[in-house]
C-alpha positions as CSV (number, residue, x, y, z in Angstrom):
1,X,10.1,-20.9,3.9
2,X,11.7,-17.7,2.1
3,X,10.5,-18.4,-1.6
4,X,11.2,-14.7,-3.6
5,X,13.4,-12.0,-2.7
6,X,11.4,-8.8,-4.6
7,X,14.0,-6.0,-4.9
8,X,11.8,-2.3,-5.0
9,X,12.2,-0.5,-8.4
10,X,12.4,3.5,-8.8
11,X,8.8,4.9,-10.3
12,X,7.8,8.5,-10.4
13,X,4.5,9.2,-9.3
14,X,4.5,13.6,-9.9
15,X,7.5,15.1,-11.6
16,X,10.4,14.9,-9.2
17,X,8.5,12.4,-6.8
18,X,9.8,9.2,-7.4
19,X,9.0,6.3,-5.1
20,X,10.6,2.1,-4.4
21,X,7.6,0.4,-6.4
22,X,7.6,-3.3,-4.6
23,X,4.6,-4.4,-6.0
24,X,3.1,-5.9,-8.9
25,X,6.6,-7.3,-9.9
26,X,6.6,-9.6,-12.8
27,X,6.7,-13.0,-11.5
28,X,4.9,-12.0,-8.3
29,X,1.6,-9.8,-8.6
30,X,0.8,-10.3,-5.0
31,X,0.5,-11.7,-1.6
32,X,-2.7,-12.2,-0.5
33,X,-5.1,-9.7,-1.7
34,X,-2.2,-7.0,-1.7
35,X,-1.7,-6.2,-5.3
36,X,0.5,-2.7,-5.2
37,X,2.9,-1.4,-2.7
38,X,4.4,1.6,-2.9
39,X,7.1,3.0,-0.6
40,X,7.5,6.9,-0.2
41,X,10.6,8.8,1.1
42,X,11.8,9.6,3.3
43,X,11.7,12.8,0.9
44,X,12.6,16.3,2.1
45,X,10.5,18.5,-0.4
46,X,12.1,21.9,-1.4
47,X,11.0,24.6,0.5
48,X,7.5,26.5,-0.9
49,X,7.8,23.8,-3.3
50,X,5.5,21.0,-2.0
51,X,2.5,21.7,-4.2
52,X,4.3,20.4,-7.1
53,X,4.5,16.7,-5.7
54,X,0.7,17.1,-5.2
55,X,-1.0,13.7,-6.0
56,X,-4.3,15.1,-8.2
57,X,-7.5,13.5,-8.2
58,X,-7.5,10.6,-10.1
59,X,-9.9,7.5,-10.2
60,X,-9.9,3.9,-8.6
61,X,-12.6,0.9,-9.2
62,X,-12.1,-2.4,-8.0
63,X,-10.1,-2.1,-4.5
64,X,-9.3,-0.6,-1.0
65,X,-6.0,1.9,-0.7
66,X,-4.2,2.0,2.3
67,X,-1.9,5.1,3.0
68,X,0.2,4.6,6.2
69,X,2.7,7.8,7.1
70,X,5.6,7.4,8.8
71,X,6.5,11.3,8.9
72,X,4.8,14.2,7.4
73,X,1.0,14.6,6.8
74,X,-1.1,14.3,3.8
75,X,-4.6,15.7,2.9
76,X,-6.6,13.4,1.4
77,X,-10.3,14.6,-0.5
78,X,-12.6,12.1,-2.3
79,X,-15.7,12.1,-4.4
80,X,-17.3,11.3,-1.1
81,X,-16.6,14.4,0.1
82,X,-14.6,13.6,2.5
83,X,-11.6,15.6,3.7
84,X,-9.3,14.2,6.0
85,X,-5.2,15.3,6.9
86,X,-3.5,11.9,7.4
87,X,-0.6,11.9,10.6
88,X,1.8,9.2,11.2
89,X,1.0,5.9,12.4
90,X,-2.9,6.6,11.0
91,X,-4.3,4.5,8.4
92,X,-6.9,5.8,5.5
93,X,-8.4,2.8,4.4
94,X,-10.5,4.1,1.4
95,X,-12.5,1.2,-0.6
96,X,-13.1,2.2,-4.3
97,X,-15.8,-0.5,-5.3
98,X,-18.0,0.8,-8.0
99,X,-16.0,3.8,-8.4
100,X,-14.4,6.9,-6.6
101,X,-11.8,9.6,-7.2
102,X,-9.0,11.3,-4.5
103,X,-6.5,13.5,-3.8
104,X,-3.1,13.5,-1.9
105,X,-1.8,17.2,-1.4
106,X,0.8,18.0,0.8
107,X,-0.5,21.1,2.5
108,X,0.8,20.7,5.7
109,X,2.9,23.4,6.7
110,X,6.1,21.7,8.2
111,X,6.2,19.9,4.7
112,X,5.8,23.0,3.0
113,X,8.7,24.7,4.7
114,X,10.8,21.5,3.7
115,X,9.5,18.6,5.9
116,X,9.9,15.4,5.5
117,X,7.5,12.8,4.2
118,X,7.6,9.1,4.5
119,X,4.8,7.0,4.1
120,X,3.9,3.7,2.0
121,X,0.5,2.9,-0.2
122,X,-0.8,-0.6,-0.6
123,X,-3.6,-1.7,-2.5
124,X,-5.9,-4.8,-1.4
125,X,-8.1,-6.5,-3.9
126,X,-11.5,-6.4,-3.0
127,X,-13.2,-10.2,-3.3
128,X,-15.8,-10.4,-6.4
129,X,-18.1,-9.7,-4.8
130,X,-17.4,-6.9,-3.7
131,X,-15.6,-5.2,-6.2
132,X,-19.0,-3.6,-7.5
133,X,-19.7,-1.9,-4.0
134,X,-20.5,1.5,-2.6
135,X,-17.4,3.6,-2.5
136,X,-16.3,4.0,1.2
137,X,-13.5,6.2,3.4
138,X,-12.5,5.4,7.1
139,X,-9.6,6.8,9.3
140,X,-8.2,5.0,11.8
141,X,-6.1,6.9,14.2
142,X,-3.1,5.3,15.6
143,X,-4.9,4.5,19.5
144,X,-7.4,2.5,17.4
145,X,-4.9,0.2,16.6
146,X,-3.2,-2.5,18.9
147,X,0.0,-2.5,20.0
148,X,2.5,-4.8,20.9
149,X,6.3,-4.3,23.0
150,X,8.6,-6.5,24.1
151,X,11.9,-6.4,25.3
152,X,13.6,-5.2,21.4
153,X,10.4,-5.4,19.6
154,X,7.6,-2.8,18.7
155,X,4.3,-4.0,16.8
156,X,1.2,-2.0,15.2
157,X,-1.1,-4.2,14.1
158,X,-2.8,-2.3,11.2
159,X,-5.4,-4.3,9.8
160,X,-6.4,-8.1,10.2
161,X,-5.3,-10.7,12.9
162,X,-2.0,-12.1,13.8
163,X,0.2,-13.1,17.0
164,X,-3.4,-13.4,18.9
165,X,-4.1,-9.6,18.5
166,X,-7.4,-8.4,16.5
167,X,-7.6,-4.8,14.4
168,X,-10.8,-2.8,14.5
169,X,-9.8,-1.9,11.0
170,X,-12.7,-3.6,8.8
171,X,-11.7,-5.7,5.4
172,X,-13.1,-7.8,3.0
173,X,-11.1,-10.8,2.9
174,X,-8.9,-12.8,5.3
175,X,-5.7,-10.4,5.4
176,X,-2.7,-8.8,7.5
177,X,-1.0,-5.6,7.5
178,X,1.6,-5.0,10.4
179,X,4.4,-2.4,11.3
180,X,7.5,-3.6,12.9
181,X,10.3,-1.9,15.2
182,X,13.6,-4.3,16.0
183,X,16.2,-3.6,17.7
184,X,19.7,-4.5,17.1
185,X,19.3,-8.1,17.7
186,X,15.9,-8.5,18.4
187,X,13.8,-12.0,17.0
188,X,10.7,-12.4,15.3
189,X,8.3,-14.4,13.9
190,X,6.5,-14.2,10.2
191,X,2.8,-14.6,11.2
192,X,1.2,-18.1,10.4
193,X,-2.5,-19.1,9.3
194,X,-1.9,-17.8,6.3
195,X,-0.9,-19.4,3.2
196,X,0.9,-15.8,1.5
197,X,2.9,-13.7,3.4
198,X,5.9,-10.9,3.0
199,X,7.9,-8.8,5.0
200,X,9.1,-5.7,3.2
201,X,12.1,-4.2,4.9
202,X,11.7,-0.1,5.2
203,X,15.0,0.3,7.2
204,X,18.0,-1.3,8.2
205,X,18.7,-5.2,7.7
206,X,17.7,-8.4,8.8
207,X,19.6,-12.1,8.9
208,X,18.0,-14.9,7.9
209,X,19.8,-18.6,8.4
210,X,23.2,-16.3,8.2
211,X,22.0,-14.4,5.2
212,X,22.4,-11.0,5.5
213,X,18.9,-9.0,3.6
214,X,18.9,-4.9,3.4
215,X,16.0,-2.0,3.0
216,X,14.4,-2.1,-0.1
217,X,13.3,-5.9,-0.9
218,X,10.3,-7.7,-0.2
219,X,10.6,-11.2,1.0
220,X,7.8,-13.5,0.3
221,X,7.3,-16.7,2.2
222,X,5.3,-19.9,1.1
223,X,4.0,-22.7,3.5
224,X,6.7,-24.5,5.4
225,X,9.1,-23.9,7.9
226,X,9.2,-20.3,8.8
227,X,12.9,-19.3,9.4
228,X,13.1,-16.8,12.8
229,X,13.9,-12.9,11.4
230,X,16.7,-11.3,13.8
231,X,17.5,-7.4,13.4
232,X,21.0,-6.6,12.1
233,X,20.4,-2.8,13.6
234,X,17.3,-0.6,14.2
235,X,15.0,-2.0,11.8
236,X,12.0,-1.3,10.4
237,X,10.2,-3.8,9.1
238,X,6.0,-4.3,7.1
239,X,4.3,-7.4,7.3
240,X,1.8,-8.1,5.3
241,X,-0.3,-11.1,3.7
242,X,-3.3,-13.0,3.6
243,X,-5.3,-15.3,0.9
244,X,-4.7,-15.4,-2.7
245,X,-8.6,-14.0,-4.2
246,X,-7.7,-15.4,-7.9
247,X,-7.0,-13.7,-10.6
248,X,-6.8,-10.1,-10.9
249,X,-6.1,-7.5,-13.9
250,X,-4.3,-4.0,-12.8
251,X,-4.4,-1.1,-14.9
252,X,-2.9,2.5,-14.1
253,X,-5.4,2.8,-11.1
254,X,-7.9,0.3,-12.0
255,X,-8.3,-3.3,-10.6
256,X,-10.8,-6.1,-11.4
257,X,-11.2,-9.8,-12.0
258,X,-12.7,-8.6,-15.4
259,X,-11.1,-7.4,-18.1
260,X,-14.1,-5.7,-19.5
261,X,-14.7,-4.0,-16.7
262,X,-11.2,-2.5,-17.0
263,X,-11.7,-1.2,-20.3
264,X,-15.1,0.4,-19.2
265,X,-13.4,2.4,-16.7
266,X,-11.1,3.5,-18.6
267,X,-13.8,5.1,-20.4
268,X,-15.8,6.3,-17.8
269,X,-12.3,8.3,-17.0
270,X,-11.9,9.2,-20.3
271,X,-15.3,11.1,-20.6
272,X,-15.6,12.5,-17.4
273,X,-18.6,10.3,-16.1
274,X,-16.8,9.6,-13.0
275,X,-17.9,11.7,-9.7
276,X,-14.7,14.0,-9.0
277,X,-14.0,15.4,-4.7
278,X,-16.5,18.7,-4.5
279,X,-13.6,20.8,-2.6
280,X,-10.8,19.4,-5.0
281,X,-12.5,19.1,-8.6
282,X,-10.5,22.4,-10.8
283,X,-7.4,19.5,-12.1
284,X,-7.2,16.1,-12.8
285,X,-4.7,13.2,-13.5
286,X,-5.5,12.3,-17.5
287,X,-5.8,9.0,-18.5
288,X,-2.5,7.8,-19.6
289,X,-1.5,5.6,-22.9
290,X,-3.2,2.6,-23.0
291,X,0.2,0.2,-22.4
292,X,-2.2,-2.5,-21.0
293,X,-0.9,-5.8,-19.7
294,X,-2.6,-8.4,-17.9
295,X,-2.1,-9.2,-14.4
296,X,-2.8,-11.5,-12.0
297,X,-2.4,-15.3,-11.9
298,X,-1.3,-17.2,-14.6
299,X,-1.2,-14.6,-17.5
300,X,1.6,-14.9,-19.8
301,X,2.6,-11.4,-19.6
302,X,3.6,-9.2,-16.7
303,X,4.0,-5.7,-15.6
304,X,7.1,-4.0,-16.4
């Protein structure tokens, strides 16, 4: 049963690049293990001008990014040394663990001549266990992933399992991450098996039991009776959920089940004892004011 409606907020991630930030929100932190989502774009980016939306390297401890594109491309370098240009419907699933540092420039040429972009960024919280672990980077090209058509409906399937289909996309914790096309009038399901679950709508405007939902909110669903999603128009629609891991704190780019270990980062940042990308190493994002909240689970306070 529909239990929040999570309306995106404006955030500016580079000077003039503002994004919908959907999660954390303050009396939701997450859904599953997903603990940030950002939505990008669509964004035409002034001509010979792209360079200044650059995302510059900047750390992450404690989870697994997700950048899906919808238009445009992004090159992505890490402290791995890894360099790899993102296309649409591809998925770079990098896991932080321990430690690691990336970029996001936007060097491809069509974006550089004014281009548009669109893509979305979640973060999934890694399980305790794992939030120590070796830093890792995999791209999944968009034949990797399943797909799904029926008559008004398109499905990716982007990570996890849901509607009987499997992702070769490897995670950590019982999860799902899937991208939806509707037509105008087109049904759907929310998946079940799992006890959190959202569908953030990207484009265009669903009904549910007569009530009319547009772009830009997140509707989460608890156990119960799941209502049946029909398309107003062509919609566009990302699924996502999975099992609550317990408590988590988020700061800037940092996430952990310890608040300690937060802190520690922080300085590991600070005084440059974290690894920076070999090919992308001559500027950096500076650690911001410390304007530290808890979050995850029960704390009293929330993000802003």
């Amino acid at each position: 049963m529909l239990d929040i409606i999570i309306e995106a907020r404006k955030a500016e991630i580079t000077s003039g690049f503002t994004v919908r930030r959907i999660l954390p929100y303050r009396i939701r932190r997450m859904i599953g293990p997903f603990i940030f989502m950002d939505h990008g774009g669509p964004v035409s980016m002034p001509k010979n001008e792209a360079s200044k939306y650059d995302v510059l390297p900047h750390p992450h401890i404690g989870l697994s990014t997700v950048s899906y594109l919808f238009s445009g491309k992004i090159t992505h370098r890490d402290s791995l040394g890894i360099e790899q240009i993102i296309k649409p419907g591809e998925v770079n699933w990098m896991t932080a663990g321990k430690g690691i540092v990336h970029s996001e420039r936007f060097e491809d040429p069509a974006i550089r001549a004014g281009g548009k972009l669109e893509m979305l960024q979640t973060w999934v919280a890694l399980p305790e266990k794992d939030e120590e672990g070796d830093p890792s980077f995999i791209n999944y090209t968009s034949d990797q992933l399943p797909i799904f058509n029926d008559k008004g409906i398109w499905m990716r399937l982007i990570a996890g399992e849901a509607y009987g289909l499997k992702s070769n996309l490897k995670t950590t914790s019982p999860l799902f991450y899937i991208h939806v096309e509707l037509e105008p009038g087109a049904h759907f399901g929310i998946p079940t098996g799992y006890s959190e679950r959202g569908v953030y709508i990207v484009k265009g405007s669903v009904d549910i039991k007569g009530v009319s939902y547009p772009e830009g909110n997140l509707l989460v669903f608890s156990k119960g009776k799941d209502p049946v999603i029909k398309a107003n128009e062509v919609t566009t629609l990302m699924m996502l959920g999975g099992e609550h891991l317990g408590d988590r704190y988020i700061w800037w780019n940092f996430v952990s089940s310890s608040k300690d270990r937060i802190e520690q980062a922080k300085e590991d940042w600070k005084q440059g004892r974290i690894l920076m990308p070999p090919n992308d190493n001559k500027e950096f994002v500076p650690l911001p004011e410390d304007r530290s909240r808890p979050a995850g689970g029960p704390q009293p306070e929330a993000l802003s």
